[in-house]
C-alpha atoms as a printed R data frame, in Angstrom:
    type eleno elety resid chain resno       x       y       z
1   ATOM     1    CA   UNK     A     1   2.276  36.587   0.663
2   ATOM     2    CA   UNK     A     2  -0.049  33.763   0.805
3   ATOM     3    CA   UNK     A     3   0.205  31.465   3.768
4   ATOM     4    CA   UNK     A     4   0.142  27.661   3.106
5   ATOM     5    CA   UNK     A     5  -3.381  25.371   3.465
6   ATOM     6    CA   UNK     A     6  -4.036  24.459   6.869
7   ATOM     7    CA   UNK     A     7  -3.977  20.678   6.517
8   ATOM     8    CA   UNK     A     8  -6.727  18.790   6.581
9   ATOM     9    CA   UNK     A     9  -5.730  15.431   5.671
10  ATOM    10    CA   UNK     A    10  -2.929  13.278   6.062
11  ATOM    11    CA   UNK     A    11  -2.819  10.362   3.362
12  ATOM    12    CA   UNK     A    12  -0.330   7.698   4.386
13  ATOM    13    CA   UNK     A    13   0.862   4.866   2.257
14  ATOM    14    CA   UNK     A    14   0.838   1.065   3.698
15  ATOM    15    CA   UNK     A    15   3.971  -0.699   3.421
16  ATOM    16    CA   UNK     A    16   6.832   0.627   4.582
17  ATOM    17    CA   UNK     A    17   5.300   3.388   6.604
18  ATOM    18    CA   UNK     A    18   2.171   1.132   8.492
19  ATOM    19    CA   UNK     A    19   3.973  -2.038   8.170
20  ATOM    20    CA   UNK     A    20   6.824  -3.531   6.843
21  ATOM    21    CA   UNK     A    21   6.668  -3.806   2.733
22  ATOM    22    CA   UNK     A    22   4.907  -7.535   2.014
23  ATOM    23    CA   UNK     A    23   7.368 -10.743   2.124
24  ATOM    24    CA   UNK     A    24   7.429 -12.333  -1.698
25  ATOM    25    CA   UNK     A    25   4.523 -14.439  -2.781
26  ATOM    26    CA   UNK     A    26   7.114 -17.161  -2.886
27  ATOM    27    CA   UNK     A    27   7.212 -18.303   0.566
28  ATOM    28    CA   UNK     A    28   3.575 -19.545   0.270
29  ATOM    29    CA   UNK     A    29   4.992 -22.728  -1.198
30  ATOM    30    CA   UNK     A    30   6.576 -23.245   2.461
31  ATOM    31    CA   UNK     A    31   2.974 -23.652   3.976
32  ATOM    32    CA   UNK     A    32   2.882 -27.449   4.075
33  ATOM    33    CA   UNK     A    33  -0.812 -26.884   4.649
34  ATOM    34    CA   UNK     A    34  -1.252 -25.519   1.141
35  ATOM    35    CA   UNK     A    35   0.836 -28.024  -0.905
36  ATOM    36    CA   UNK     A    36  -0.970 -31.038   1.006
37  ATOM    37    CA   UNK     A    37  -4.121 -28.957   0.023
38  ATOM    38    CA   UNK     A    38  -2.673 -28.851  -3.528
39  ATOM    39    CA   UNK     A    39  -1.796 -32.252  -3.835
40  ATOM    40    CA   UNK     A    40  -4.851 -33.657  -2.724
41  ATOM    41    CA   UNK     A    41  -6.361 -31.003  -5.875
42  ATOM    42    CA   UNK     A    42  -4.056 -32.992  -8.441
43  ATOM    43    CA   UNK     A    43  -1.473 -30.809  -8.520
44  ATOM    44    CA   UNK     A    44   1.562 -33.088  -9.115
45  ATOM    45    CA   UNK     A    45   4.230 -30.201  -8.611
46  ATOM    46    CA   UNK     A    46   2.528 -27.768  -6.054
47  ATOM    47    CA   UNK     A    47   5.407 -26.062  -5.178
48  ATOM    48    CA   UNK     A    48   6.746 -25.530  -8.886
49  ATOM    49    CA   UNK     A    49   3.038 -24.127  -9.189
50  ATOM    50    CA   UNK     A    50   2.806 -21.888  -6.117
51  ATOM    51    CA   UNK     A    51   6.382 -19.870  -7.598
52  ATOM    52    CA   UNK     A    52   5.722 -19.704 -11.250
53  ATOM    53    CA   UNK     A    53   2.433 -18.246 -10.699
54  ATOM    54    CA   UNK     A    54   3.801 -15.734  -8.026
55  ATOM    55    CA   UNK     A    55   6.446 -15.046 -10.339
56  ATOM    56    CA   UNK     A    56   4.116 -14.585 -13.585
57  ATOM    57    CA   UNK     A    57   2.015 -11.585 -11.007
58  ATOM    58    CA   UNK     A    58   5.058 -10.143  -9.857
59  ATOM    59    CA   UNK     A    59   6.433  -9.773 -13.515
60  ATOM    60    CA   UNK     A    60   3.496  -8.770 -14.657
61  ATOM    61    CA   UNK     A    61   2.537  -6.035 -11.873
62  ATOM    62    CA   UNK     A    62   6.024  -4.536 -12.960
63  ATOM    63    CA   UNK     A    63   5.859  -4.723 -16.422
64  ATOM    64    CA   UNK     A    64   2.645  -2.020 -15.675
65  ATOM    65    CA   UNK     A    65   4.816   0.061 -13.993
66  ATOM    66    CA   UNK     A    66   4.827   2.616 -16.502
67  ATOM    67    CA   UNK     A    67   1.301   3.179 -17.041
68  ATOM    68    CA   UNK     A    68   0.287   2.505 -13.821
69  ATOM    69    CA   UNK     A    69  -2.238   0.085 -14.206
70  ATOM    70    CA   UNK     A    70  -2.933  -2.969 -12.372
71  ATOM    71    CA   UNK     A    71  -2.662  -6.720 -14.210
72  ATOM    72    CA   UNK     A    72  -6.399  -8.587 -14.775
73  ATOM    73    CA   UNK     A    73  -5.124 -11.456 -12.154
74  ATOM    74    CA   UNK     A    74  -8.397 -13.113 -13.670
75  ATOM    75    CA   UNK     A    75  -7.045 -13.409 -17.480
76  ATOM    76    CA   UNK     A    76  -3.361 -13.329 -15.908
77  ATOM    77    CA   UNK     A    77  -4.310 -17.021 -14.056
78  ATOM    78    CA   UNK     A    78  -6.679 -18.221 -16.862
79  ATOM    79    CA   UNK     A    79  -4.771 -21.289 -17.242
80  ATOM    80    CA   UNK     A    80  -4.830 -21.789 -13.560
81  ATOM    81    CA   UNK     A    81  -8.538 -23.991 -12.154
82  ATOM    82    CA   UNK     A    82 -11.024 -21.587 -10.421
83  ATOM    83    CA   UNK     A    83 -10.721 -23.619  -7.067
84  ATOM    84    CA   UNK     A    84  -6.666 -23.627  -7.451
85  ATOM    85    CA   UNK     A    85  -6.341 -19.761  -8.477
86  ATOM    86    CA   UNK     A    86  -8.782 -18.800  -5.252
87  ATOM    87    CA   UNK     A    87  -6.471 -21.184  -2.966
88  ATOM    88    CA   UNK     A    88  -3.189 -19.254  -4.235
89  ATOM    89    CA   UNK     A    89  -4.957 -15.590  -3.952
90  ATOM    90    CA   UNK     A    90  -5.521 -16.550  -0.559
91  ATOM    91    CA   UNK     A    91  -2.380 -18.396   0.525
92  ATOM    92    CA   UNK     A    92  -0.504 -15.208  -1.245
93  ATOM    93    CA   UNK     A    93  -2.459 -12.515   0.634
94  ATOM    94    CA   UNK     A    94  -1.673 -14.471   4.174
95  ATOM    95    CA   UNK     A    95   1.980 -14.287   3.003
96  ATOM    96    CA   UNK     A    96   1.849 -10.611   2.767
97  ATOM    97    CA   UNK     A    97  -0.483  -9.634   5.376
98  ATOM    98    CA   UNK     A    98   1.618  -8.399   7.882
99  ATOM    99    CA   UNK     A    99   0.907  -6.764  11.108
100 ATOM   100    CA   UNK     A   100   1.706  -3.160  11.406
101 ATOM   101    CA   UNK     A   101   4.258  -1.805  13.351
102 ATOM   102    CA   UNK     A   102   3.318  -1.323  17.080
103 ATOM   103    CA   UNK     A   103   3.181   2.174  17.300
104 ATOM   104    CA   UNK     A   104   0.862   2.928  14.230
105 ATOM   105    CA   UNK     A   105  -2.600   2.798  16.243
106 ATOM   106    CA   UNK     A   106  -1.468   5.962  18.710
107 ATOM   107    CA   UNK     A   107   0.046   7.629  16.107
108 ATOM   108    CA   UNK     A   108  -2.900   7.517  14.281
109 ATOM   109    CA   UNK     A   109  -5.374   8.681  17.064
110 ATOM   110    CA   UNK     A   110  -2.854  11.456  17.504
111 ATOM   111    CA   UNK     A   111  -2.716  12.536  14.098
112 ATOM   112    CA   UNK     A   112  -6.649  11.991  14.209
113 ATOM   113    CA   UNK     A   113  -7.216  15.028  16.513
114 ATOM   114    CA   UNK     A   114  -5.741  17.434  13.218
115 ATOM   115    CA   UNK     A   115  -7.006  15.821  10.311
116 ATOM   116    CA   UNK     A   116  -8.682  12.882   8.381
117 ATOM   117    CA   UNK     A   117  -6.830  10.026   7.346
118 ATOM   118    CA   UNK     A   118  -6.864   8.058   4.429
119 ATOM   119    CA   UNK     A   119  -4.799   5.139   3.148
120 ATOM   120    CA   UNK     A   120  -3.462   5.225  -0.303
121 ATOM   121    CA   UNK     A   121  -1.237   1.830  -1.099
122 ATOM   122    CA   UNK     A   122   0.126   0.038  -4.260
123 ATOM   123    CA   UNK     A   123  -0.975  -3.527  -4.186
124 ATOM   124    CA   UNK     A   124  -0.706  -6.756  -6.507
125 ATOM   125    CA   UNK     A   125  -3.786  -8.097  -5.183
126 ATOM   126    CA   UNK     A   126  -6.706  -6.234  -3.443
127 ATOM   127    CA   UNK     A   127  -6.260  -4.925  -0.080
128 ATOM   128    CA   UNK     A   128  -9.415  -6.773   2.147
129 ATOM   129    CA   UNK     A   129  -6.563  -8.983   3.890
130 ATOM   130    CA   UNK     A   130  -4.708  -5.678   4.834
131 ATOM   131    CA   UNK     A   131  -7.452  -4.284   6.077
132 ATOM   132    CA   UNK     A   132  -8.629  -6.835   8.595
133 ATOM   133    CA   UNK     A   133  -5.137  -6.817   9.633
134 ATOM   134    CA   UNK     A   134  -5.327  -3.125  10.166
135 ATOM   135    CA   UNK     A   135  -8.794  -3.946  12.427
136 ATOM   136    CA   UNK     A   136  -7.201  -6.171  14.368
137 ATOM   137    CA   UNK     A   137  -4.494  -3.920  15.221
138 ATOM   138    CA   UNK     A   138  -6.271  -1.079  16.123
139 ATOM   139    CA   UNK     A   139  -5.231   1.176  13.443
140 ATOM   140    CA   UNK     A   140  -7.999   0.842  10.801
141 ATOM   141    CA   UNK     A   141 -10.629   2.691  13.702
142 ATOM   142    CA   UNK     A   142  -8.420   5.923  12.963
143 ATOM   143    CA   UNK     A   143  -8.449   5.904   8.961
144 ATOM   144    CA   UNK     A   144 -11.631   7.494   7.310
145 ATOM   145    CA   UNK     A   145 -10.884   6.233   3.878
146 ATOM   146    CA   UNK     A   146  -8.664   3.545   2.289
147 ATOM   147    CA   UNK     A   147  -7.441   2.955  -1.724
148 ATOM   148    CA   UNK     A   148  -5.503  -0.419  -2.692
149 ATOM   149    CA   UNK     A   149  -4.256  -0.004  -6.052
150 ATOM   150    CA   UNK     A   150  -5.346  -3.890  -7.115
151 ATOM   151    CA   UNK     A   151  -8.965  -2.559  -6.141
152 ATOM   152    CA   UNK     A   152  -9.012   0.809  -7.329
153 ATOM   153    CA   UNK     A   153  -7.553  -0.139 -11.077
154 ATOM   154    CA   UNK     A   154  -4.805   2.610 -10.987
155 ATOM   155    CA   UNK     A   155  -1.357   2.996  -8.914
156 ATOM   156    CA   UNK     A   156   0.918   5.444  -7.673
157 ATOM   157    CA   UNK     A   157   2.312   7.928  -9.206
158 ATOM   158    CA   UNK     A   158  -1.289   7.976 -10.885
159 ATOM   159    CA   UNK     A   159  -3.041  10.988  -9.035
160 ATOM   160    CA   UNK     A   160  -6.400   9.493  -9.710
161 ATOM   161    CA   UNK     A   161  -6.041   7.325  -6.738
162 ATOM   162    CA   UNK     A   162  -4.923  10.508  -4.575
163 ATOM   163    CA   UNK     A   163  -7.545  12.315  -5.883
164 ATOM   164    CA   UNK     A   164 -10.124   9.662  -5.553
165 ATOM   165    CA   UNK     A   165  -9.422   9.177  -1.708
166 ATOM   166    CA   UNK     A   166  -9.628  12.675  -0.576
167 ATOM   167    CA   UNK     A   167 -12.502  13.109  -2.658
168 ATOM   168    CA   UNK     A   168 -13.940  10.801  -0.087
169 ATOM   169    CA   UNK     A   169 -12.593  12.619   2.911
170 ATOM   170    CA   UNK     A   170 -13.947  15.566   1.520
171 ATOM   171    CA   UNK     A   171 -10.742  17.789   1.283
172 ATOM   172    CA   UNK     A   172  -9.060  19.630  -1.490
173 ATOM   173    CA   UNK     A   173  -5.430  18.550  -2.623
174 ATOM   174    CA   UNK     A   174  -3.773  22.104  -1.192
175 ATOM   175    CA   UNK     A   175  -4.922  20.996   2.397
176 ATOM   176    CA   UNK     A   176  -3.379  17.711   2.382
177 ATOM   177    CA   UNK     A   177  -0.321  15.757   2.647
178 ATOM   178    CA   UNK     A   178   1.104  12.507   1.794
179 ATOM   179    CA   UNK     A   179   2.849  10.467   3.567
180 ATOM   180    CA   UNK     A   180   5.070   7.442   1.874
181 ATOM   181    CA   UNK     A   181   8.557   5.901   1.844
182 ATOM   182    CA   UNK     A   182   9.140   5.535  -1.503
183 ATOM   183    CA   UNK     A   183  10.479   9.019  -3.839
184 ATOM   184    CA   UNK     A   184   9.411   7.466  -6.981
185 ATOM   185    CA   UNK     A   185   5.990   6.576  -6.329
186 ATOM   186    CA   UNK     A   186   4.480   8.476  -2.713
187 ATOM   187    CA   UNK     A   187   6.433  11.922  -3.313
188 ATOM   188    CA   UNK     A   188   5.895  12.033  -6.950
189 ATOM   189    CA   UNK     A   189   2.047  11.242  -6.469
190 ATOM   190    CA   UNK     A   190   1.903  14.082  -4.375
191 ATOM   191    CA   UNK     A   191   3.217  16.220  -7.094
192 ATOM   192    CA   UNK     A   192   1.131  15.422  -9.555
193 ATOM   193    CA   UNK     A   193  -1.508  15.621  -7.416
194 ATOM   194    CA   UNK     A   194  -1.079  18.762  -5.388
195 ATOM   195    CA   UNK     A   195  -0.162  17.466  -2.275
196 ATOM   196    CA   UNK     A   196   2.129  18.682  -0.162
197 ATOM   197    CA   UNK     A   197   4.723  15.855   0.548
198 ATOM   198    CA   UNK     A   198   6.280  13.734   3.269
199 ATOM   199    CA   UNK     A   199   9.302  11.691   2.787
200 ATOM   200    CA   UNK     A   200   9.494   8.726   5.974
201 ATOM   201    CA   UNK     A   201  13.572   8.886   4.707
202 ATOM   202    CA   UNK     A   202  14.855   6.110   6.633
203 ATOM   203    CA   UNK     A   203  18.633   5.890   7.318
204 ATOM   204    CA   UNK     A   204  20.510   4.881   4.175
205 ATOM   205    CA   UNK     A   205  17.814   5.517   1.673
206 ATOM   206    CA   UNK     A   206  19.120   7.079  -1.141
207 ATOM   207    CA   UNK     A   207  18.141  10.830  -2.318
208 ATOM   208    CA   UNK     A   208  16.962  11.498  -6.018
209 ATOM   209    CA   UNK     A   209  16.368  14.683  -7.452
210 ATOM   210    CA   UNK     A   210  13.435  12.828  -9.015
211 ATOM   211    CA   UNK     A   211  10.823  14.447  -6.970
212 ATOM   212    CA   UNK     A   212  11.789  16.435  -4.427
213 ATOM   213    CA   UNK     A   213   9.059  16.220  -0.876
214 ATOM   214    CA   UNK     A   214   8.556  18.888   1.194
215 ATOM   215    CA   UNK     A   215   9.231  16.984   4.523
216 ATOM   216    CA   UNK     A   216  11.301  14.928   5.423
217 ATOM   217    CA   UNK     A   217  10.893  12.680   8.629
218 ATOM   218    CA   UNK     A   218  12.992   9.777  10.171
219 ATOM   219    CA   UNK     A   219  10.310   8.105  11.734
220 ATOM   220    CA   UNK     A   220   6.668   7.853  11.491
221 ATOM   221    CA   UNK     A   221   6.327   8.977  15.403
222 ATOM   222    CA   UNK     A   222   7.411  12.204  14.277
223 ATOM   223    CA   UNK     A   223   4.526  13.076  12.077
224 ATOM   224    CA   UNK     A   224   2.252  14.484  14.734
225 ATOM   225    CA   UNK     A   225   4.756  16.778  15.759
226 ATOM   226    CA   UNK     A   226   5.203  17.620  11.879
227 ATOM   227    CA   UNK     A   227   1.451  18.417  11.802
228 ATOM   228    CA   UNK     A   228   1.241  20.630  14.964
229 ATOM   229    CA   UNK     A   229   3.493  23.019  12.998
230 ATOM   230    CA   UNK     A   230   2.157  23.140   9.948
């Protein structure tokens, strides 16, 4: 009988298992700062703006679901001025750039001693704001390779962007495992990638038969102990 892959990497998605999932795109019509910025631009109903067009990329991104592509934000906001579509972008990425929990960075440089780490997340826009939030956490030191869907082109359950990441870590798919909180997208990726699966299950999510994971944990701070066993 053949004994599993030792593991070799550990590919973890973003929100919901690093941080909490990103607040809507919505709220950045709160930021007083932007709508002054906005009006001063000509915009005679900034706010109005700032939710239809964070509506239009939220509709859109789901309407991809299916073939798990990623919307052209470029064509998607052609209507929008250059200098306005680069303000939104920005004032929607600090809206959904949140800091990860506080445990992440020593669970990291625990799981760091077994195995690589890479990052593999499903994004509307690209990732650059979650990674500097990731630096200034102390978490992104411990990841050797990172994926955001909006940069990459292709999304979870895709297995391209699996496949692409741990061809950067240098590791086959039978001596890895994924790590995600979401059945439909992180466990199925895993299957369609082969990868070995982790569910982070938390209490009162419901089960599916849709893909069933391998693991199941609680709690990200149970990984390492996961790993030593494995």
């Amino acid at each position: 009988m053949r004994l599993p892959d030792r593991v070799e990497a550990v590919l973890l998605d973003m929100g919901g298992v690093l941080l909490e999932e990103g607040s809507s795109y919505e709220r950045a019509a709160e930021d007083p700062a932007l709508i002054a910025t906005l009006l001063g631009m000509g915009i005679e109903s900034p706010r109005e703006l700032v939710r239809a067009r964070a509506r239009r990329m939220r509709d859109a991104y789901r309407a991809l679901e299916a073939q798990c592509t990623q919307p052209d934000l470029e064509v998607l906001l052609a209507d929008t001025p250059p200098a306005v579509r680069r303000l939104l972008l920005r004032a929607f990425a600090d809206v959904s750039n949140l800091r990860p929990y506080p445990y992440v960075a020593g669970v990291l440089r625990r799981l760091s001693r077994r195995a690589r780490i890479g990052l593999v997340s499903n994004t509307i826009i690209p990732g650059d704001h979650h990674r500097r939030a990731l630096e200034l956490a102390g978490a992104m030191r411990w990841i050797d390779a990172a994926a955001w869907s909006a940069s990459f082109g292709r999304r979870k359950p895709d297995p391209a962007i699996v496949h692409h990441v741990l061809g950067r870590l240098g590791v086959p798919p039978r001596r890895a495992l994924m790590v995600g909180d979401k059945i439909r997208t992180d466990v199925l990726v895993a299957r369609r990638a082969g990868v070995r699966s982790v569910h982070l299950r938390r209490r009162g999510t419901p089960v599916t038969d849709e893909a069933r994971p391998d693991f199941v944990i609680r709690d990200l701070r149970e990984l390492p102990a996961l790993l030593a066993r494995l």
